[in-house]
MIMI-419181 format. One record per residue (C-alpha): x, y, z. Coordinates in Angstrom, 1 decimal, padded with zeros to 4 digits, m for minus. Each point is the difference from the previous one (the first is absolute). Layout:
+--------+--------+--------+
:     px :     py :     pz :
+--------+--------+--------+
:      X :      Y :      Z :
...
+--------+--------+--------+
This chain:
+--------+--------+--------+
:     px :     py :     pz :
+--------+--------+--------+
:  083.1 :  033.3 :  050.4 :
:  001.2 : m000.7 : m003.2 :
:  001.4 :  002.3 : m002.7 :
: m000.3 : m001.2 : m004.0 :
:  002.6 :  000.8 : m002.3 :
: m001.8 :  002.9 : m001.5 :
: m000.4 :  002.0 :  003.5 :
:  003.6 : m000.8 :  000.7 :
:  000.8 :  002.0 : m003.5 :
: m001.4 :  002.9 :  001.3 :
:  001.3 :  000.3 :  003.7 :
:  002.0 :  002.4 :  001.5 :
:  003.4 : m000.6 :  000.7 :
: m000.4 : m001.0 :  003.5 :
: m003.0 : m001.9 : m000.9 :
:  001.6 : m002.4 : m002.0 :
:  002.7 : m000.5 :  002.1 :
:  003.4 :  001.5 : m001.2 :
: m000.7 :  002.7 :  002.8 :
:  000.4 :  003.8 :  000.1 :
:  001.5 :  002.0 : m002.9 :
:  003.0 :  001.8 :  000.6 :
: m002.0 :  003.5 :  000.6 :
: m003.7 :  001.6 :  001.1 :
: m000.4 :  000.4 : m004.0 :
:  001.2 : m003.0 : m001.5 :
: m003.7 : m001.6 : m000.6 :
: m001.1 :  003.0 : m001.3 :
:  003.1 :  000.0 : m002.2 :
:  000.0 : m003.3 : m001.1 :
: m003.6 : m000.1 : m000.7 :
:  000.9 :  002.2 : m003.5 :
:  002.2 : m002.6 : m001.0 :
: m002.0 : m003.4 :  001.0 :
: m002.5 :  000.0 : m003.0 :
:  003.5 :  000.1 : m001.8 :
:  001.2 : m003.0 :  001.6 :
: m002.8 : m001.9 : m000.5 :
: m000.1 :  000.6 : m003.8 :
:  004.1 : m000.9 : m000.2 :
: m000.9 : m003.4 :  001.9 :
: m002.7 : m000.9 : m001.9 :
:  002.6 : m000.5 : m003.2 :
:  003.1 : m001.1 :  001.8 :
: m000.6 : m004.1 : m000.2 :
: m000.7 :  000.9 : m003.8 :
:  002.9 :  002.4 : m000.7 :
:  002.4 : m002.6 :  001.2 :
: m001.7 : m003.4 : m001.8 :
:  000.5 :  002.1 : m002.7 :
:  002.9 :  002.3 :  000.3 :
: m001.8 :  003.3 : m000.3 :
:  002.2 :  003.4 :  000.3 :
: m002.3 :  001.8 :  002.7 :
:  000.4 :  002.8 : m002.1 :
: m004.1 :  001.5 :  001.0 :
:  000.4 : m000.6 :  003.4 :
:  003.2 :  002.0 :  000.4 :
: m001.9 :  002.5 : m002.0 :
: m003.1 : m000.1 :  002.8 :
:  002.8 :  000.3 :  002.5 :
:  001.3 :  003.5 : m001.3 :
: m003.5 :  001.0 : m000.7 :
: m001.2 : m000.8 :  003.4 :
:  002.4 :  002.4 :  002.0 :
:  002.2 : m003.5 :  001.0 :
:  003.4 :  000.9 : m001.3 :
: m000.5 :  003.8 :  001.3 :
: m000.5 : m001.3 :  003.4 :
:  003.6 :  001.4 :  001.4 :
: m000.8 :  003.1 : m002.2 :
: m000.7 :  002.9 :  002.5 :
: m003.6 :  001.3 : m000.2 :
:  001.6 :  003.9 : m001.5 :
:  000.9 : m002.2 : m003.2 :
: m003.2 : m001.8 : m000.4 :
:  001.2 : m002.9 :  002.0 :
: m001.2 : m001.9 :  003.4 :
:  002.7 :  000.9 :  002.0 :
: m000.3 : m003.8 :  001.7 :
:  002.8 : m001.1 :  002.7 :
:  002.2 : m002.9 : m000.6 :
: m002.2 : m002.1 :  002.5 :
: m003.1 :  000.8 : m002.1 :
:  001.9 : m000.8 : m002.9 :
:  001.5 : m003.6 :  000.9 :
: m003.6 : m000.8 :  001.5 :
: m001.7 :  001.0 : m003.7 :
:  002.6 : m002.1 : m001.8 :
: m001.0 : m002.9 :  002.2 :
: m003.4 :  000.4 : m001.0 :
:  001.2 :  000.6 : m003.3 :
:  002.4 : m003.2 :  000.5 :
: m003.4 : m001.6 :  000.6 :
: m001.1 :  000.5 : m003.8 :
:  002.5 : m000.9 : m001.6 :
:  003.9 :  000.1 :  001.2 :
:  001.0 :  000.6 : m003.7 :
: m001.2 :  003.7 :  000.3 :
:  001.8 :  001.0 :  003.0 :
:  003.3 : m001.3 : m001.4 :
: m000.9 :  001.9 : m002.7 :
: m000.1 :  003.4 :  001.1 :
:  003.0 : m000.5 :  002.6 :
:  002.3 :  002.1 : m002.1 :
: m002.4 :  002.5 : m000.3 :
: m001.0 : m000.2 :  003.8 :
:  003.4 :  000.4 :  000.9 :
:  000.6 :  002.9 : m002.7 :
: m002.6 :  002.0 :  001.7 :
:  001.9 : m000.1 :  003.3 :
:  003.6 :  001.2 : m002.3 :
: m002.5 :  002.7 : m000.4 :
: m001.2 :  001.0 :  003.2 :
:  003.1 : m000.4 :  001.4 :
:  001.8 :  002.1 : m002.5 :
:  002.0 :  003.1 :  000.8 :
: m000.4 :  001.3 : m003.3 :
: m003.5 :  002.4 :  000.4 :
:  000.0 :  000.4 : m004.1 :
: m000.1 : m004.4 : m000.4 :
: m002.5 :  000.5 :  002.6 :
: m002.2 :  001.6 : m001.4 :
:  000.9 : m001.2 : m003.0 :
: m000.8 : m003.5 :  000.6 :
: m002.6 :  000.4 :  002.5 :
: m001.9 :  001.9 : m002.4 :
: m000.3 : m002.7 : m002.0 :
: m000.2 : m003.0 :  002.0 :
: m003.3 :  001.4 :  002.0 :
: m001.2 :  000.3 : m003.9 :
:  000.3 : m003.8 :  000.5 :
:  003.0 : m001.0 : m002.6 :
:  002.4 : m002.2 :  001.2 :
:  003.6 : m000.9 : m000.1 :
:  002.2 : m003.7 : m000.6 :
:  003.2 : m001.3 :  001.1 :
:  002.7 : m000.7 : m001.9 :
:  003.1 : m000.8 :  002.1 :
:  000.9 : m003.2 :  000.4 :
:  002.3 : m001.1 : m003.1 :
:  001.7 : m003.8 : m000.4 :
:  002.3 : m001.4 : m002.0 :
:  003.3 :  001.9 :  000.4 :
: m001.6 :  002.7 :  002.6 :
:  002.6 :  001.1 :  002.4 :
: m000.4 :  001.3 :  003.6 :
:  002.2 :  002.8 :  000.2 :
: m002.6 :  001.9 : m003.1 :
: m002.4 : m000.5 : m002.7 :
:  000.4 : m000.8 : m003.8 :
: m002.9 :  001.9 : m001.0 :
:  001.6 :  003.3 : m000.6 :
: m000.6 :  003.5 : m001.2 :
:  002.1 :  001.6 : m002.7 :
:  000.3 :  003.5 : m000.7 :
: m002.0 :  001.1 : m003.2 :
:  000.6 :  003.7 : m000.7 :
: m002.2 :  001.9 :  002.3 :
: m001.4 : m003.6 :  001.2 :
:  000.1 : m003.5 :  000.8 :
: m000.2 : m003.4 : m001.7 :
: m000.8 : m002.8 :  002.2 :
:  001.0 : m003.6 : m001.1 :
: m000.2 : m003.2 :  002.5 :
: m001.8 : m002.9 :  000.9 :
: m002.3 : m001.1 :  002.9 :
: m001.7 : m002.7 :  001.4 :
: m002.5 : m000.6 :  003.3 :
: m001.6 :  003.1 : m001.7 :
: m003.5 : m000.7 :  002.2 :
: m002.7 :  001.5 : m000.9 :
:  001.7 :  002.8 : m003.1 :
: m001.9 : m002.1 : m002.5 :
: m003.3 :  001.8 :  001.8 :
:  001.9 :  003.3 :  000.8 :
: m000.2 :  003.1 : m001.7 :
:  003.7 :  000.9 :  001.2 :
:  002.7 : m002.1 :  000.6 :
:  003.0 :  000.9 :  002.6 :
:  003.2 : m001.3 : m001.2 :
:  003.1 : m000.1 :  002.3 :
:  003.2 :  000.8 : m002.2 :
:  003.4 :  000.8 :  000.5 :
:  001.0 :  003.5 : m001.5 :
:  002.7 :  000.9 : m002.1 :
:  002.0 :  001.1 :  003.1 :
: m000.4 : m003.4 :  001.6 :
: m003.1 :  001.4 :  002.6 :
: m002.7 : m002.4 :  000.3 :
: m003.1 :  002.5 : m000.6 :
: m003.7 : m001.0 : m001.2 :
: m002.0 :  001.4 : m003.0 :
: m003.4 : m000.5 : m000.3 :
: m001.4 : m000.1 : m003.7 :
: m003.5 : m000.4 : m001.9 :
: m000.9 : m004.0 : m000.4 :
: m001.0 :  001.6 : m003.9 :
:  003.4 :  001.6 : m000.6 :
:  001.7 : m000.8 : m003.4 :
:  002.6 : m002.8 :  000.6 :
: m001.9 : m001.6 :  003.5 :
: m001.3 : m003.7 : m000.7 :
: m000.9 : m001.7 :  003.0 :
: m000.7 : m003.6 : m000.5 :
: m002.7 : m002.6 :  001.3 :
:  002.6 : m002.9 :  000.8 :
: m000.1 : m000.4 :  003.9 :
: m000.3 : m003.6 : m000.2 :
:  000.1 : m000.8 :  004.0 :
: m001.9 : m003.0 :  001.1 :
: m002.0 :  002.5 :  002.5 :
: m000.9 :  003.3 :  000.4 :
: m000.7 : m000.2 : m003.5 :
: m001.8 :  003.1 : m001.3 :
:  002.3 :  001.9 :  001.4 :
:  001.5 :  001.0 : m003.3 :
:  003.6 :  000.2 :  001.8 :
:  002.3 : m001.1 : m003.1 :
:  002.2 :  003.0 : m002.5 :
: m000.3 :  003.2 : m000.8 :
:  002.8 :  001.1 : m003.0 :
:  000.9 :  003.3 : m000.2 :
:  001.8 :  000.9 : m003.3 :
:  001.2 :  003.6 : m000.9 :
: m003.0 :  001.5 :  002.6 :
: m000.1 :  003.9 :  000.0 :
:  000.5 :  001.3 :  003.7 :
: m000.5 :  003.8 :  000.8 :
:  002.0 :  001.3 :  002.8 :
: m002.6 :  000.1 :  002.5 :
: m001.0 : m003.7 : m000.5 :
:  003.4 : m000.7 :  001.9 :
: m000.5 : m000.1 :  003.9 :
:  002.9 : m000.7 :  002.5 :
: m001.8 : m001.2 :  002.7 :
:  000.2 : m004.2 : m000.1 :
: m002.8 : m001.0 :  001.9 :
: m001.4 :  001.3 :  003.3 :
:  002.1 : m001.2 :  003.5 :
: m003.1 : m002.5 :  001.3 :
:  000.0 : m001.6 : m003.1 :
:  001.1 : m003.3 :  000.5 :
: m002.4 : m000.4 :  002.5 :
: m002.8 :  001.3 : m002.2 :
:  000.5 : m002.2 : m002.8 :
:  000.1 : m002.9 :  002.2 :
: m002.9 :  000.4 :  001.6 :
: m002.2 :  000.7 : m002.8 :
:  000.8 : m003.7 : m000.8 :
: m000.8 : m001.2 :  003.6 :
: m003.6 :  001.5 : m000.6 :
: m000.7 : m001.6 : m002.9 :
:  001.0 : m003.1 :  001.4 :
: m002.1 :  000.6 :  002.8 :
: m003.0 :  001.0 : m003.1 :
:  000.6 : m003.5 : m001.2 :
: m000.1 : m001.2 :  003.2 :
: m003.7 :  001.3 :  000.3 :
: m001.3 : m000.9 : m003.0 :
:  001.4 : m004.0 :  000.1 :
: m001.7 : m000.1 :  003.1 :
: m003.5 :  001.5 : m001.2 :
: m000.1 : m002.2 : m003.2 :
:  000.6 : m003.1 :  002.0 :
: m002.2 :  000.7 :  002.3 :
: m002.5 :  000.6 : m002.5 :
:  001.0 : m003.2 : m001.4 :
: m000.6 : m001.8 :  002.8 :
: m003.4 :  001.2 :  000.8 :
: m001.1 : m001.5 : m003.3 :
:  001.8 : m003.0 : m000.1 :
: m002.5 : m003.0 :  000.2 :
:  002.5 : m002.8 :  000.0 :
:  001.8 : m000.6 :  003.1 :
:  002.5 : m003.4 :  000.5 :
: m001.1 : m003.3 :  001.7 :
:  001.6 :  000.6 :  002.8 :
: m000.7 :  003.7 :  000.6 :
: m001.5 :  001.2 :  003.1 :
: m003.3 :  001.1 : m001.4 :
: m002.2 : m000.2 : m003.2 :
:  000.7 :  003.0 : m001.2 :
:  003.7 :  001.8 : m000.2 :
: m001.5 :  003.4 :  001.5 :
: m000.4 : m002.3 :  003.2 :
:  003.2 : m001.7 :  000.2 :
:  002.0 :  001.4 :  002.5 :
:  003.4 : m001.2 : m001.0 :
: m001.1 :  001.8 : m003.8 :
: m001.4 :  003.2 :  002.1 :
:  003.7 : m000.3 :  001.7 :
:  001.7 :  000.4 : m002.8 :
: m002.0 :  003.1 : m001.4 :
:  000.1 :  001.6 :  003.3 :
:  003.8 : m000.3 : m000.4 :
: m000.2 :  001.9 : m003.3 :
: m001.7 :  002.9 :  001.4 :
:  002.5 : m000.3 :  003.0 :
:  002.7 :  001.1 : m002.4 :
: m001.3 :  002.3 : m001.7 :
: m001.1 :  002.0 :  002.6 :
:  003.2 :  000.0 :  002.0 :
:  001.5 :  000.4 : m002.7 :
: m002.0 :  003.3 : m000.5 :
:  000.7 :  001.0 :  003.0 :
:  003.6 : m000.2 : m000.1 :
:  000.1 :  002.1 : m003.4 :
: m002.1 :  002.7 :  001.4 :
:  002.2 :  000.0 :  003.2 :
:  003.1 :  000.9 : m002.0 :
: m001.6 :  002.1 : m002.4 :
: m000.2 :  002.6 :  003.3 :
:  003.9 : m000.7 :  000.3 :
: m000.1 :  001.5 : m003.5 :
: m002.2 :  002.9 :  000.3 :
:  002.5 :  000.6 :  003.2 :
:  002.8 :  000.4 : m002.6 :
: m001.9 :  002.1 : m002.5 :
: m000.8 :  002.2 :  002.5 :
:  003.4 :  000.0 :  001.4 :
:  001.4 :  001.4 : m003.8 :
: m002.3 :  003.2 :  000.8 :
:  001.6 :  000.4 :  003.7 :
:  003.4 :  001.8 : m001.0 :
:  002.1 : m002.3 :  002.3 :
:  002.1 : m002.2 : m002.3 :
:  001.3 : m002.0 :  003.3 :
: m004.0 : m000.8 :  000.5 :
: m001.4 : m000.9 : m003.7 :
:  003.3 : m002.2 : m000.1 :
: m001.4 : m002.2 :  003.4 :
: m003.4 :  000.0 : m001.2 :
:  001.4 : m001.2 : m003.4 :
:  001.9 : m002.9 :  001.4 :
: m002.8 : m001.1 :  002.6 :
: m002.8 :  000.2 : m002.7 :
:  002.8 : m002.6 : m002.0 :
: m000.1 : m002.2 :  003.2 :
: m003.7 :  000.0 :  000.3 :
: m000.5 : m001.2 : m003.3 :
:  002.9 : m002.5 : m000.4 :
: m001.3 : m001.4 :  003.2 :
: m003.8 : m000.7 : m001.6 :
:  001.6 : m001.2 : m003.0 :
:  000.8 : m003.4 : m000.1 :
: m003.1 : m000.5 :  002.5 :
: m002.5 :  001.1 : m002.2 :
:  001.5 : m001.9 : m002.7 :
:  000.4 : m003.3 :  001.7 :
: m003.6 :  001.0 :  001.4 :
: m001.3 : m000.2 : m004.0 :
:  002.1 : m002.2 : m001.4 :
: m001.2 : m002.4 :  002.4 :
: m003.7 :  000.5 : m000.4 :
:  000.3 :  000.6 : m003.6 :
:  001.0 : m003.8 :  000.1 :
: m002.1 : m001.5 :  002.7 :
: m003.5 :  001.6 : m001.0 :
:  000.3 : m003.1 : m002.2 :
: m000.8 : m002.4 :  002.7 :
: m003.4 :  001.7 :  000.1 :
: m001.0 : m001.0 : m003.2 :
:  001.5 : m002.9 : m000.9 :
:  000.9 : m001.0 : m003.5 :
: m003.0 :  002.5 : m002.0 :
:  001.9 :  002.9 :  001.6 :
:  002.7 : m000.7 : m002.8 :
: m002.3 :  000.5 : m003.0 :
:  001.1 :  002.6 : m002.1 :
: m003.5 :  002.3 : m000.1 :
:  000.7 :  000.8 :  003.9 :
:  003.5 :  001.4 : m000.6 :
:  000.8 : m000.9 :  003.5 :
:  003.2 : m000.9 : m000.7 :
:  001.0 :  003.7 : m001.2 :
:  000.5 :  000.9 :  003.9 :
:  002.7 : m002.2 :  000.7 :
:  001.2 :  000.9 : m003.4 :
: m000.2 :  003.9 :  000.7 :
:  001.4 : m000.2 :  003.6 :
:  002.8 : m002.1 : m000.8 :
:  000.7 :  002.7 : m002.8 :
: m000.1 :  003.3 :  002.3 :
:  001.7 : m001.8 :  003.1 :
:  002.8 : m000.6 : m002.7 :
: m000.4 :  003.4 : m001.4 :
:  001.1 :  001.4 :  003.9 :
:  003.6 : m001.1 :  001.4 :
: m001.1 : m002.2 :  002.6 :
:  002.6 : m002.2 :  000.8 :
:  002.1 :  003.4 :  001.4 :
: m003.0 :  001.2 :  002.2 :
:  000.6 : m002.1 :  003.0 :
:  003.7 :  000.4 : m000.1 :
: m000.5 :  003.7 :  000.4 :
: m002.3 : m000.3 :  002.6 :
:  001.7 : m002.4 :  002.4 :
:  003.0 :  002.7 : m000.7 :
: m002.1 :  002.8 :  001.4 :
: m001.5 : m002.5 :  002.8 :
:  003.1 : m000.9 :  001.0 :
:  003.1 :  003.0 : m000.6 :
: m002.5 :  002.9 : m000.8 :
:  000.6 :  000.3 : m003.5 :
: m002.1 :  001.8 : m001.8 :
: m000.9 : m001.0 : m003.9 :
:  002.6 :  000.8 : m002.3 :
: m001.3 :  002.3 : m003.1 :
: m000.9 : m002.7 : m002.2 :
:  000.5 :  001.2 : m003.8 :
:  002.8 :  001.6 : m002.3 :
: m000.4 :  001.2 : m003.0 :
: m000.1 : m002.8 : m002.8 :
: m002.2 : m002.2 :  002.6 :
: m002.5 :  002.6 :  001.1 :
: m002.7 : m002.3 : m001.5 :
: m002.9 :  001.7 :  000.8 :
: m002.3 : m003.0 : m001.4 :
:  001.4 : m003.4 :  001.3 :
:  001.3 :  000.9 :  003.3 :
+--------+--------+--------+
């Protein structure tokens, strides 16, 4: 029996072959968001010919309940696991990988949240993330940054603060309501503050100029003289599984790209009416050594799939563990959920960045004319395999393979760079 491209569209997960969801509710979950999805791929080949902020569909995200998905159900959110999560941004992935890298700061925000022992920033925040407003990076800073603290700092201001600094790698603030800034206080204490994107003296600018991943809007934010109220200043860095976290949302969208390079060459090649002279049939839908190299593509991306979801349960095993009261415990599941996702990493990028390359050798030369776009795959993977620190992952594995060493907490203040690691 065969299945057109249209019925395809509108099959289940297991139907169309990517298998089961990560939980009895995910279709009926991810059925609110798929209309979504649709509409944000239908403009990504567009956005990118022409450079295009996706400044609407961020805005359909928030409005759909998307960025609220971590947000417990009391606070107007979905209350969604980390599985469910990393399987949506897949999906998400799918549409357009600009979108997830988008939100990352915001996604991992959320969990700073959840994971907070502060119940007043709880609520606070929780309050109004489920109202669907969310919150940019802005950690990473070059030039003269040091590791040992930042050189955005907070100065005391009578009864306040005055924040002054520069960031770059802000992903995402350009579309965020809030931006969370890591400083270093005027006692030396790296600490956070999180501050209106509209506040007098915040300018973040449009200058991310990245050969992929480009809509990404993940260039500098300047903040000069910025007004900070005492309870914009929170102590807690970053949640323990963090690392982790942050890594793996880039292993899904690399597995979303690897989905959607293999649907639009497939596509391509069931309408392709030239084939080469010495092909193996008259059409390239019938040429097995063509329907090779597709079959390939959708190899990739669903192990790669797979593999994300897999350690996305080594993830939720550490969240969980934060609520157990046994420090000894959360610190394990910490360090294993680390191992399971530096072990994915460099297979699920070596897994893209080779299809991104070969899907080529389906199409031959009109697979490199610019209205296709196909060459923004390889361009985005290459960008967000660089963006993680691959060429440690291995290293740390084989340590733990071999002498039992477990991951070593990866970032200090001054490098906890919350958007290109």
């Amino acid at each position: 029996m065969k299945i057109s491209m249209l019925e395809r569209s509108v099959m289940s997960h297991i139907e169309s072959g990517w298998g089961a969801g990560p939980s009895s509710r995910y279709e009926q979950l991810a059925e609110r968001f798929r209309p979504v999805f649709k509409n944000i791929r239908a403009g990504a080949i567009e956005r990118e010919l022409q450079r295009q902020l996706p400044l609407e569909q961020i805005a359909w995200l928030k409005q759909s309940g998307f960025t609220a998905l971590r947000v417990p159900e009391s606070h107007g959110g979905l209350g969604a696991t980390l599985p469910e999560l990393f399987a949506l941004l897949i999906e998400l992935g799918e549409a357009d990988s600009n979108l997830v890298q988008s939100i990352r700061g915001h996604l991992g925000f959320v969990e700073n949240v959840l994971n907070s022992g502060s119940s007043a920033f709880r609520d606070k925040w929780l309050t109004r993330l489920g109202r669907g407003e969310i919150v940019g990076p802005a950690w990473s800073e070059t030039g003269d940054a040091r590791q040992s603290e930042f050189s955005t700092r907070i100065a005391r201001s009578g009864e306040s603060w005055r924040l002054n600094g520069r960031k770059f790698y802000t992903t995402g603030s350009l579309y965020s309501d809030w931006i969370d800034i890591g400083i270093t206080d005027e006692n030396g204490k790296g600490v956070s503050v999180t501050v209106s994107r509209t506040a007098e003296g915040v300018k973040v600018l449009d200058d991310w100029n990245g050969f992929g991943q480009t809509l990404t809007a993940s260039g500098t934010a300047i903040f000069a003289n910025v007004a900070i109220a005492a309870d914009d200043i929170n102590e807690e860095i970053h949640f323990r599984y963090s690392p982790a976290f942050y890594q793996l949302i880039h292993l899904a969208t690399l597995a979303g790209i690897g989905r959607a390079q293999s649907g639009e060459v497939a596509q391509q090649v069931a309408s392709r009416t030239r084939t080469y002279s010495n092909g193996n049939a008259p059409r390239a839908a019938q040429d097995a050594q063509i329907l090779q190299v597709v079959g390939r593509l959708r190899g990739a991306a669903y192990s790669s799939g797979a593999i994300v979801l897999h350690a996305a349960s080594a993830v939720q095993r550490a969240y969980d563990a934060h609520f157990s009261g046994d420090q000894e415990v959360e610190n394990h599941a910490v360090a294993i959920a680390e191992l399971e996702v530096s072990q994915s990493l460099n297979v699920v990028s070596d897994l893209l960045l080779n299809a991104s390359s070969t899907l080529f050798d389906a199409l031959g030369a009109s697979a490199t004319l610019k209205p296709l776009a196909l060459d923004r795959f390889w361009r985005n993977v290459r960008t967000l395999s660089s963006h993680n620190p691959r060429i440690y992952k291995d290293r740390i594995v084989g340590d733990f393979a071999v002498n039992g060493t477990l991951p070593p907490e990866q970032w200090r203040i001054g490098v906890a760079d919350k958007s290109s690691v």
